[in-house]
matplotlib code that plots the C-alpha trace (Angstrom):
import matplotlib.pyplot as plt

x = [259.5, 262.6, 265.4, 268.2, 269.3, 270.8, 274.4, 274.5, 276.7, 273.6, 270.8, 272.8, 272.8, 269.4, 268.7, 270.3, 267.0, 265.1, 261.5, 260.0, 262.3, 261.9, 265.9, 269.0, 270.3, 273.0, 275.2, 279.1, 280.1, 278.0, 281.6, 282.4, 279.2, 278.7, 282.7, 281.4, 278.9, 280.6, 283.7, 280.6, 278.9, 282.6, 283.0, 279.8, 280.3, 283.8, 285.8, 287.5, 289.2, 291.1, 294.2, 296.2, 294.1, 294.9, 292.5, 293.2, 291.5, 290.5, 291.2, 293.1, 291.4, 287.9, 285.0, 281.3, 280.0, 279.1, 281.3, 281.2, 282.4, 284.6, 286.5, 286.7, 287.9, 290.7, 291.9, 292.3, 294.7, 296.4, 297.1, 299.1, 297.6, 295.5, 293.0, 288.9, 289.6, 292.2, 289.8, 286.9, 288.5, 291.1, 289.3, 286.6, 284.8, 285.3, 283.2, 280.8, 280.5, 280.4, 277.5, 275.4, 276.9, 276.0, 272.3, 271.8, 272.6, 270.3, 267.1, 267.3, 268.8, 268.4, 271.8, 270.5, 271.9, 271.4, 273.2, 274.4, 273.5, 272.1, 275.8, 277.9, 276.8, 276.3, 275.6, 273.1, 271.0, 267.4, 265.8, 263.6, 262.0, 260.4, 258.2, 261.2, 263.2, 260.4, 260.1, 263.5, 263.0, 260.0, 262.4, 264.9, 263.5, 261.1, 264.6, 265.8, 262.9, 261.6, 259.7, 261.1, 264.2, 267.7, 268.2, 265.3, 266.7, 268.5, 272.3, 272.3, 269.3, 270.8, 274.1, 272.5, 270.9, 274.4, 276.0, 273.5, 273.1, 276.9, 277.6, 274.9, 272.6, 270.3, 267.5, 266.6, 268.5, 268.4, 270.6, 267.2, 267.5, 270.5, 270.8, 267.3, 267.8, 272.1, 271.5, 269.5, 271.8, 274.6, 272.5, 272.1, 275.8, 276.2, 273.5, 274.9, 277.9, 275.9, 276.0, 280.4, 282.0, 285.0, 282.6, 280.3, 283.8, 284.8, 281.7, 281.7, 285.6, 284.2, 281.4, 284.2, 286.1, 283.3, 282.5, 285.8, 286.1, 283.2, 284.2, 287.6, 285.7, 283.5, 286.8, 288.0, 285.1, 284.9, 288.9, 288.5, 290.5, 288.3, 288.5, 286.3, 288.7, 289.6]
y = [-2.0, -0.7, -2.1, 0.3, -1.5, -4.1, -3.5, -3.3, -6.8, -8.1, -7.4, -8.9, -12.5, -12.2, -11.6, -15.0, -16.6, -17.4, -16.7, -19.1, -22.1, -21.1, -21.6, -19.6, -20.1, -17.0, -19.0, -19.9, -16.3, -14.7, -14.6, -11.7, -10.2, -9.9, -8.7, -6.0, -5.1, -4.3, -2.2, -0.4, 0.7, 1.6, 3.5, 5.2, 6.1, 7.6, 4.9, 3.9, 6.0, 4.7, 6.9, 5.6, 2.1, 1.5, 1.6, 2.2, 3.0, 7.3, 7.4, 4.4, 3.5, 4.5, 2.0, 1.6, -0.3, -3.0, -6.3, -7.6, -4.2, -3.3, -6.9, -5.8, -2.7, -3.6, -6.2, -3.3, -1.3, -4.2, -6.0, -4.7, -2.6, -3.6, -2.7, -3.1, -6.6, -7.5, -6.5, -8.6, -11.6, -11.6, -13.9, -12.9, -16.1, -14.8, -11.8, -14.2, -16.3, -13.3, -11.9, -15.2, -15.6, -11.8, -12.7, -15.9, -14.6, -11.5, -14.1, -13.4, -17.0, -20.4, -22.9, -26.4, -29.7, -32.6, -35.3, -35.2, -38.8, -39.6, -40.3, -37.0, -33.7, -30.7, -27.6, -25.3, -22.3, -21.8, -18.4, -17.3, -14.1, -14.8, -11.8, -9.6, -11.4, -11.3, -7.4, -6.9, -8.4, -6.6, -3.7, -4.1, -5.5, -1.8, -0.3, -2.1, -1.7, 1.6, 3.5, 5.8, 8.0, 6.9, 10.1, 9.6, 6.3, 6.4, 5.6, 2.9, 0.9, 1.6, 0.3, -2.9, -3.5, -2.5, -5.3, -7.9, -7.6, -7.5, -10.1, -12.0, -13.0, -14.7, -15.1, -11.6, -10.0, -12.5, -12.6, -11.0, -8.5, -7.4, -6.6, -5.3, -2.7, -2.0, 1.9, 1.7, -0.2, 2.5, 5.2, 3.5, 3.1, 6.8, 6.8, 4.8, 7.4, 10.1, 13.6, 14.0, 13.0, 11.4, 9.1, 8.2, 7.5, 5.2, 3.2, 2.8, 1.3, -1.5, -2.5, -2.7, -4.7, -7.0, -8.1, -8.8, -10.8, -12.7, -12.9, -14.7, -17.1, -18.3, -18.7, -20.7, -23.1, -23.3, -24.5, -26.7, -25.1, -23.7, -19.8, -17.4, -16.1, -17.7]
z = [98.0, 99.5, 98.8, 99.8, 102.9, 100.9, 98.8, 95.4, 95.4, 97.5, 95.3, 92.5, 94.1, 95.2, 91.0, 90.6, 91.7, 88.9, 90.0, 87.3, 88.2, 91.6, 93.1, 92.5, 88.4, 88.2, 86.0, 86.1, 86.1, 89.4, 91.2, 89.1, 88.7, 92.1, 92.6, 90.2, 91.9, 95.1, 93.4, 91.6, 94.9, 96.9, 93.4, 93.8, 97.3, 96.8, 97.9, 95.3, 92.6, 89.0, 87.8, 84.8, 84.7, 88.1, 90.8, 94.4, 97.6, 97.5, 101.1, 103.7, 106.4, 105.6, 106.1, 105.5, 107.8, 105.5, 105.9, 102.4, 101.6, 104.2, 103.6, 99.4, 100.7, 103.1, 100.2, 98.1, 100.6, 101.6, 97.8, 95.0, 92.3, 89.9, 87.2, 87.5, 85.6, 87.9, 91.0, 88.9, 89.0, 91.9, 94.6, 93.7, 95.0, 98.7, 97.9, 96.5, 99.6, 101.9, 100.2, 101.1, 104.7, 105.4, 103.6, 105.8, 109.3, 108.1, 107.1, 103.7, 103.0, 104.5, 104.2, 103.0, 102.5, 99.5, 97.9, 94.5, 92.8, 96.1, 97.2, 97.8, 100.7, 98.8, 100.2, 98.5, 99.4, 99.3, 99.4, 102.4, 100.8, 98.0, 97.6, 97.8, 95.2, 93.2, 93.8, 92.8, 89.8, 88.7, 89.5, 87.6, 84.6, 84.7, 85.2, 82.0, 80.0, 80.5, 79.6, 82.5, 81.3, 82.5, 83.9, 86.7, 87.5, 91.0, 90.2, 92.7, 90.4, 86.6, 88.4, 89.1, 85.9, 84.3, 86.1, 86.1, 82.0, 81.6, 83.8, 82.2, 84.9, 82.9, 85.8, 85.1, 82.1, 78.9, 75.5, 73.6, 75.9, 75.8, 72.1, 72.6, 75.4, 73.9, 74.0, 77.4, 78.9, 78.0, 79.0, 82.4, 82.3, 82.7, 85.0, 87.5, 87.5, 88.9, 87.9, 87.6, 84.8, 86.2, 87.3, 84.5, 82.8, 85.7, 85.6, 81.8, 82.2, 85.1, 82.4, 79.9, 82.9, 83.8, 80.2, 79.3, 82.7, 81.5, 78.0, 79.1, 81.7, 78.5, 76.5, 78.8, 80.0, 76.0, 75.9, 78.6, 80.9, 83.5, 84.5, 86.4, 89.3, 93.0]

ax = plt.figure().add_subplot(projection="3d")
ax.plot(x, y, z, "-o")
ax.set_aspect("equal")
plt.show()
């Protein structure tokens, strides 16, 4: 299956559906997994470029046609400065929620409604392709696991694996597996950078980014005091 009409930050919150507990389990920390995913794939495409830690648009103006990107995008021009951590976690929930708006008026996602202890509206979201979720994890778990060499893997797909094991989306990449597949999953780092060195080094700084985002989150959940981003 195909699945390059869909952005990378896409793909990631369709891997938040757990195919064996059949609804969408990405954990706490999707927000910035999914942020990651989207400075990854502007990365990718040129968009974005990092000089002394600081990351900043390569060219003003320029668009991809994609909203949730386009939106990351013109936050970046029109915000101050900041590192890949700092664009991790900086509202990163409105990437988050455009991702799922741009999947529902597409037919990928259906907007449902329930009551928490049968008192309080809640809004959740149920998958409408199943199939293709499930394809996409079959994917990227064969992306993960081999036995294909990182170097035949399209950038676009060791990307994706890259930010759904550091960002710990357990639906598809577990703990186990992650210490298993360590030295893949820095293979597939460089991967995702494409052929330039420049950026193979910028994508191994946003894993760097994106654990450490997560890392803090944990901390403080564990604390009591919250975390994740807006």
């Amino acid at each position: 299956m195909n699945f390059a009409t869909l952005s990378l930050p896409a793909r990631l919150f369709l891997l938040s559906w757990h195919p064996e507990k059949r609804k969408f389990s990405g954990g706490p920390d999707l927000h910035l997994t999914v942020r990651a995913g989207a400075l990854a794939e502007l990365a990718g495409r040129g968009l974005l470029v990092e000089a002394d830690r600081v990351v900043t648009p390569a060219t003003v103006g320029e668009r991809t046609g994609d909203p949730v990107l386009d939106a990351l995008l013109e936050l970046v021009e029109q915000s101050r400065p900041r590192t890949w951590r700092g664009w991790i976690t900086h509202r990163s929930r409105a990437t988050l929620n455009a991702v799922r708006a741009d999947l529902a008026a597409h037919g990928y996602l259906r907007e449902g409604r329930r009551r928490v202890l049968g008192l309080f509206p809640a809004r959740h979201w149920e998958l409408e392709r199943v199939g293709y979720a499930e394809a996409l994890h079959a994917e990227a778990l064969a992306v993960l696991r081999g036995p294909r060499p990182a170097e035949e893997i399209d950038p676009g797909e060791a990307a994706l694996v890259v930010c759904a094991a550091t960002g710990k989306l357990r639906s598809v990449v577990t703990g186990k597996d992650r210490r298993r597949y360590k030295d893949r999953l820095a293979e597939l780092t460089d991967r995702a950078g494409g052929a330039t060195p420049e950026l193979r080094a910028l994508m191994r700084d946003l894993r760097r980014a994106l654990a450490s985002a997560v890392a803090s989150a944990e901390a403080a959940r564990s604390s009591g005091g919250g975390g994740g981003g807006g």
